[in-house]
C-alpha positions in Angstrom: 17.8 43.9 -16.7 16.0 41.9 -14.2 16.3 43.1 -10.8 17.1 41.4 -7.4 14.5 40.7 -5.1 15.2 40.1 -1.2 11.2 39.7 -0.3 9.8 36.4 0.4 8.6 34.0 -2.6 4.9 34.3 -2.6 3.7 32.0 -5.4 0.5 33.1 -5.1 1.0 37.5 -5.3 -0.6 39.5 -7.3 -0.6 38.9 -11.0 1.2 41.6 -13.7 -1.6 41.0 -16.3 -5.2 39.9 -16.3 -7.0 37.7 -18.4 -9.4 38.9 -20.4 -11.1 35.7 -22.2 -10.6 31.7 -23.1 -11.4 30.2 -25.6 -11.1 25.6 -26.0 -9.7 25.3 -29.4 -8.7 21.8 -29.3 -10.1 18.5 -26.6 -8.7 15.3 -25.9 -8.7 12.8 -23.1 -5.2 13.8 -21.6 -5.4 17.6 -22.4 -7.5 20.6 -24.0 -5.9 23.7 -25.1 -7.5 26.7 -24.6 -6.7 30.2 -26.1 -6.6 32.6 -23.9 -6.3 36.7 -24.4 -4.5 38.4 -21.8 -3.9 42.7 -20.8 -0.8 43.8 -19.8 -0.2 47.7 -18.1 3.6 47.3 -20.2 2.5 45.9 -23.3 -1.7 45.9 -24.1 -3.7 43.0 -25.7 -1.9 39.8 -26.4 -2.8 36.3 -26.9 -1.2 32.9 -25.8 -2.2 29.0 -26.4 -2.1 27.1 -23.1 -2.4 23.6 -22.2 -4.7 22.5 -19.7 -4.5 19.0 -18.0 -7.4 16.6 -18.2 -8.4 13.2 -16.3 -6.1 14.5 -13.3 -2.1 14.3 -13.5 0.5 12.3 -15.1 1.2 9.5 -12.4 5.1 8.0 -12.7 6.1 5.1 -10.4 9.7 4.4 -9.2 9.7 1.0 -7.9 13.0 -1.0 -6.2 12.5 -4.9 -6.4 13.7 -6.6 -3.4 17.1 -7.1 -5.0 17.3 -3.1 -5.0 16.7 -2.8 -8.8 14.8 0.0 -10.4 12.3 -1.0 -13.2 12.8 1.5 -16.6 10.5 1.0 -19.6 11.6 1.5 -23.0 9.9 3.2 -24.7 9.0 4.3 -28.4 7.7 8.2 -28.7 6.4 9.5 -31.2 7.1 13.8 -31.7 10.7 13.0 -30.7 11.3 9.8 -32.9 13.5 8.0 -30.4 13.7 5.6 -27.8 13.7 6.7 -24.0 14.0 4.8 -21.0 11.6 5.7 -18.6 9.5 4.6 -14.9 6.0 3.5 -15.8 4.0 6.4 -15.5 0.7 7.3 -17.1 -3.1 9.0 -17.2 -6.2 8.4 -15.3 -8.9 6.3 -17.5 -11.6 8.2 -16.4 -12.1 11.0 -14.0 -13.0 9.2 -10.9 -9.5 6.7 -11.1 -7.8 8.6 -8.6 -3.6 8.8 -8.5 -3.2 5.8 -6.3 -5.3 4.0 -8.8 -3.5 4.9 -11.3 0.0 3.7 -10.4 -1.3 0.6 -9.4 -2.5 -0.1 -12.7 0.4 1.5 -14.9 2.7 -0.4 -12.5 1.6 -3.7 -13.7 0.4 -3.1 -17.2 4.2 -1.3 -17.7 6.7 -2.9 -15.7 5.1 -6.3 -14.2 4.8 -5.9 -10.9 2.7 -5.6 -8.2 3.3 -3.6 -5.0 2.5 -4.0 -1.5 3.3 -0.3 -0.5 2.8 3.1 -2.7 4.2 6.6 -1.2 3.7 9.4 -3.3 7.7 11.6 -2.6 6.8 14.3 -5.2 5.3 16.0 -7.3 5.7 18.8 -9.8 4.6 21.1 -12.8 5.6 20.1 -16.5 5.9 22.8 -18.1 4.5 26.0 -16.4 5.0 28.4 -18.9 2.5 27.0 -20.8 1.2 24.5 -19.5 -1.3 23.4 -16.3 0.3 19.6 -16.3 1.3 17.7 -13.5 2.8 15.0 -12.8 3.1 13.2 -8.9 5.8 10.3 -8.3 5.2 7.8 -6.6 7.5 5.0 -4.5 6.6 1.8 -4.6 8.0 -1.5 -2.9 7.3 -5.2 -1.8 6.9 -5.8 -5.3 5.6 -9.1 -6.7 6.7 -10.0 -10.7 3.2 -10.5 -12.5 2.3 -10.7 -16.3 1.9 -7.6 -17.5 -0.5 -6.0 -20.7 -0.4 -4.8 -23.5 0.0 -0.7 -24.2 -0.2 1.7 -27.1 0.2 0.9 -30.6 3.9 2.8 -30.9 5.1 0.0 -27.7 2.5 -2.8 -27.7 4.3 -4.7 -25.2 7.9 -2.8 -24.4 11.0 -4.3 -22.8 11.9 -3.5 -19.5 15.2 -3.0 -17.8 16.2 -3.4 -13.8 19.3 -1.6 -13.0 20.6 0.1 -9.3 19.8 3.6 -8.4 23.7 4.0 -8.8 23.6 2.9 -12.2 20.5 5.3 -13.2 21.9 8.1 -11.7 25.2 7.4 -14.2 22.6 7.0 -17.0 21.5 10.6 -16.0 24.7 12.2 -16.2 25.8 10.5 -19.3 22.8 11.2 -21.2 20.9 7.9 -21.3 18.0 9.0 -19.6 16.5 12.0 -20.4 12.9 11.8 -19.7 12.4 14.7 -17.1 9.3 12.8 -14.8 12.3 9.9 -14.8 15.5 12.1 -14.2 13.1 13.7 -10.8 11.9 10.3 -9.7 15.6 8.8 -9.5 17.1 11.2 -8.1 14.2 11.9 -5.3 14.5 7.8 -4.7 17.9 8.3 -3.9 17.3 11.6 -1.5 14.5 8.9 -0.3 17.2 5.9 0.2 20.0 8.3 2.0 17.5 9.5 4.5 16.4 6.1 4.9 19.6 5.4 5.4 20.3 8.4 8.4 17.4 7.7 10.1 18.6 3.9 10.8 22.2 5.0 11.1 23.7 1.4 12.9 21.2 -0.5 12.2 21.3 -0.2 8.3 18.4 -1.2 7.1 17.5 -4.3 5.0 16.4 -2.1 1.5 20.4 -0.4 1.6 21.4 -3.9 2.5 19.7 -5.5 -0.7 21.2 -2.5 -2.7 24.6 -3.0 -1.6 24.2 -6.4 -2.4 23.0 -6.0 -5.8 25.6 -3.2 -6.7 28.6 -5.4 -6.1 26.7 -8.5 -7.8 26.6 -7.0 -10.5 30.4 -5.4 -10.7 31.6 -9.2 -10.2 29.9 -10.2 -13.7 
């Protein structure tokens, strides 16, 4: 039975096992996996297979056109043999292409657009139990349609969709959009937008403007 804790969250206290070696089993360009032997004072020697990021994080980009449209990819993947619907997000291409770098590039090559701003609003661990992954978000807008590239062999050149931050968030709950790094990004846009939105309380700002405007073209169709 786990017990109830009052003390302050310290991410960073003292470890309840120690690791006792590492070993890379397995290297790629995105990740390695290493295993590693760990001690433990309750249960001994055991051993566990952990992922280790390479190249940097897993960049994702939600954009908003000037119309107040999100961008979504769709996209083929391959361990889950399905379709997704997802930002444009992706790796590094080398080590020294830094996170900015990178969603400038997956931006265009992805969705087809260019941006005149990027904030980064988040960002977040995969999969810590076993995993090192992570992935930073960021915002982009002051976009600019331009021809995008070609991508991987499972979605050469994927279809894109532009639908309202109210619409994705319904595609969340219904269970349309399921891609975790997507799910985060729409709904920290929308914590983004609402704040956005307070800090400019009567003078409502053009971007909620252009949403609002968007939202009820698109019920009158």
């Amino acid at each position: 039975m786990s017990e109830t804790t009052f003390r302050k969250f310290d991410p960073w206290r003292p470890a309840p096992v120690k690791e006792e070696s590492r070993r890379q089993v397995m290297q790629s360009h995105y990740f390695n996996v290493d295993q590693v032997s760990f001690d433990s004072s309750k249960v001994g020697h055991f051993e566990r297979f952990i992922v280790e990021e390479n190249n940097g994080d897993t960049v994702g980009i939600i954009a908003l056109t000037d119309d107040g449209l999100i961008p979504l990819v769709e996209q083929y993947r391959l361990p889950t043999h399905r379709w997704t619907l997802e930002i444009p997000a992706g790796h590094a291409a080398n080590s020294n292409e830094r996170p900015h770098d990178v969603a400038v590039r997956k931006l265009r090559e992805e969705a087809g657009y260019e941006a005149k701003e990027f904030v980064q609003i988040v960002r977040f661990i995969n999969t810590p139990s076993f995993s090192t992954q992570h992935t930073a978000v960021f915002f982009a807008s002051g976009l600019t349609a331009v021809e995008r590239g070609e991508l991987g062999p499972e979605t050469p050149r994927p279809d894109v969709r532009l639908i309202t931050p109210e619409e994705a968030s319904d595609m969340i709950l219904n269970g349309t959009i399921v891609d975790a790094k997507t799910i985060i990004a729409i709904m920290r846009l929308r914590e983004h937008l609402e704040a956005e939105h307070a800090e400019h309380a009567g003078a409502h700002p053009r971007l909620i403007q252009r949403i609002a405007k968007a939202r009820a073209e698109r019920k009158a169709k």
